[in-house]
C-alpha positions, 0 to 999 in steps of 0.5 A: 500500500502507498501511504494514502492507502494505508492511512485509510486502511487504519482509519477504516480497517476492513471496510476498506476493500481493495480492488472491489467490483462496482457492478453491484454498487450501480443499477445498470449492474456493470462496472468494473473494479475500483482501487478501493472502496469504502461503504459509509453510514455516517456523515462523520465518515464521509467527510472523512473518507474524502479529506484523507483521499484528498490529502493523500493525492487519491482520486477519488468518487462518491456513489449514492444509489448507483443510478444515472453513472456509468462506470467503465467496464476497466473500473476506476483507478481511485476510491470510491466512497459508497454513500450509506448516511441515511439519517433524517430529522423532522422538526416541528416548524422548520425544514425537512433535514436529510443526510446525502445517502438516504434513498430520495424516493423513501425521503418523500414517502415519509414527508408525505405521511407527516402530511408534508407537501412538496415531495410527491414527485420524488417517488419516482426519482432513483438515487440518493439526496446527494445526487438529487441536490447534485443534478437538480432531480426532477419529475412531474413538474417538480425539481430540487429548485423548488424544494431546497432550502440549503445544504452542507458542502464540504469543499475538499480544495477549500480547507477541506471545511463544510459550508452550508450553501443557500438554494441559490448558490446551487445555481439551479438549471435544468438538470444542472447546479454549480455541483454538478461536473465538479467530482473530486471536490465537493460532497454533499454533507446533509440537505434541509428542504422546503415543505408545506405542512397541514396536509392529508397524508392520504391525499399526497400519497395518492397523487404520489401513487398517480406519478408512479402508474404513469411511471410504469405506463411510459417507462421500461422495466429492467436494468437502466440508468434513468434517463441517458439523454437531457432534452433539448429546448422544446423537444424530447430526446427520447422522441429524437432517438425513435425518429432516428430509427433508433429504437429497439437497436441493440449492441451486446447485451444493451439495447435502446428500449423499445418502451422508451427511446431514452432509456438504455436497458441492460438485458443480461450480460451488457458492457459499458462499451455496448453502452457507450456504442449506443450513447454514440450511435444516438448522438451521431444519428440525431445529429445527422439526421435533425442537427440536434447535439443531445446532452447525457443526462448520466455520468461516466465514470472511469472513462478516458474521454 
């Protein structure tokens, strides 16, 4: 082990796993091996995990729920720090406050049950609070912009120190925020959220219950990453790529859905180079064909370019 290893083998002992495969850490179920991998469930040992990396020169990741990435078939050279702080509070008259690895939608069943509204849309977003603050989550007209009241950053390359940022340092846009593209420096410490108490809880999950049948009405089952592409101004990507002819193609063992045209399902045996080949296919054909560049909506991980 160099140094840096073996300080964090001596904080964390055995949760330190070296050359650990990711494909379970991720829902498209691929992925190959990381340096070093170390599971977390407090916010203590997050913070933690990333300071020593940082300090030692390691790169390093943090993975959620494993949704919307995409890790590279070689794996990636570095840590990856598995995010499992899941604590929630619930106070009378101020904020929702959750840490960054409690499961998003979970987070939203249970506001609604204390007859908190705002959240109903989150049932259907996969992934953790971290990730959600990260890429502004968002479904069925709500998003992260609206719900956010503040969260705690730690910033590695800033003294490694933890600031609580308001909604509006986030810079929020469709599916993007000043986190979002900056692996390697900041990590969601814990988020506060904006809710409206006073309301029925029978009501709000009933609404909740509407998102997720529509859910299963337009979306694929199986193995995916969540949506791949980001739609373009006044278009939908997942409308481009059938237009293309696109839908239904299949490289390896991934396939574009044909429930869905954004959402690449791994059918059993997939590689992150099959992914990738379709990621290029779609790009070039919507290009060539409608002069459309899409956008990924996921993270690659591991990848050279």
């Amino acid at each position: 082990m160099t140094d840096g290893w073996q300080t964090l083998a001596d904080r964390f002992g055995d949760a330190l796993q070296r050359d650990a495969g990711l494909a379970r850490y991720t829902v498209a179920r691929l992925g190959g091996p990381a340096d070093g991998l170390i599971t977390v469930r407090s916010t203590g040992d997050l913070i933690d995990a990333a300071r020593l990396a940082h300090a030692h020169g390691i790169p390093w990741i943090i993975l959620g729920g494993g949704a919307n990435v995409l890790v590279a078939d070689a794996g990636y050279r570095g840590l990856v720090i598995v995010n499992h702080a899941k604590g929630m509070r619930f106070e009378d008259g101020g904020p929702v406050i959750a840490e960054s690895g409690a499961n998003f939608s979970t987070l939203g069943r249970r506001c609604m049950s204390r007859g908190l509204a705002g959240l109903e849309w989150a049932v259907n977003v996969p992934g953790t609070v971290g990730g959600a603050v990260v890429n502004n989550a968002g479904a069925h007209g709500g998003d992260m912009a609206a719900a956010l009241d503040w969260a705690d950053v730690l910033d590695v390359q800033d003294a490694a120190q933890v600031a609580r940022w308001p909604v509006e340092r986030m810079n929020y846009a469709y599916r993007a925020s000043a986190l979002k593209g900056q692996r390697g420096r900041y990590v969601v410490v814990e988020a506060a959220l904006r809710l409206e108490p006073g309301h029925d809880p029978a009501e709000l999950n009933a609404r909740a219950d509407e998102f997720v049948a529509h859910r299963k009405r337009t979306q694929p089952p199986g193995a995916s990453l969540g949506s791949m592409f980001k739609n373009p101004p006044g278009d939908y990507a997942g409308r481009l790529i059938e237009a293309a002819g696109l839908k239904g193609r299949q490289v390896g063992g991934v396939q574009i859905s044909p429930v869905h045209a954004n959402f690449f399902i791994n059918t059993g045996g997939g590689t992150a180079d099959d992914y990738r080949a379709l990621i290029d296919l779609a790009q070039e054909q919507v290009h060539a064909q409608f002069g459309v560049a899409l956008e990924l909506e996921i993270e690659r991980i591991g990848f050279e370019s």
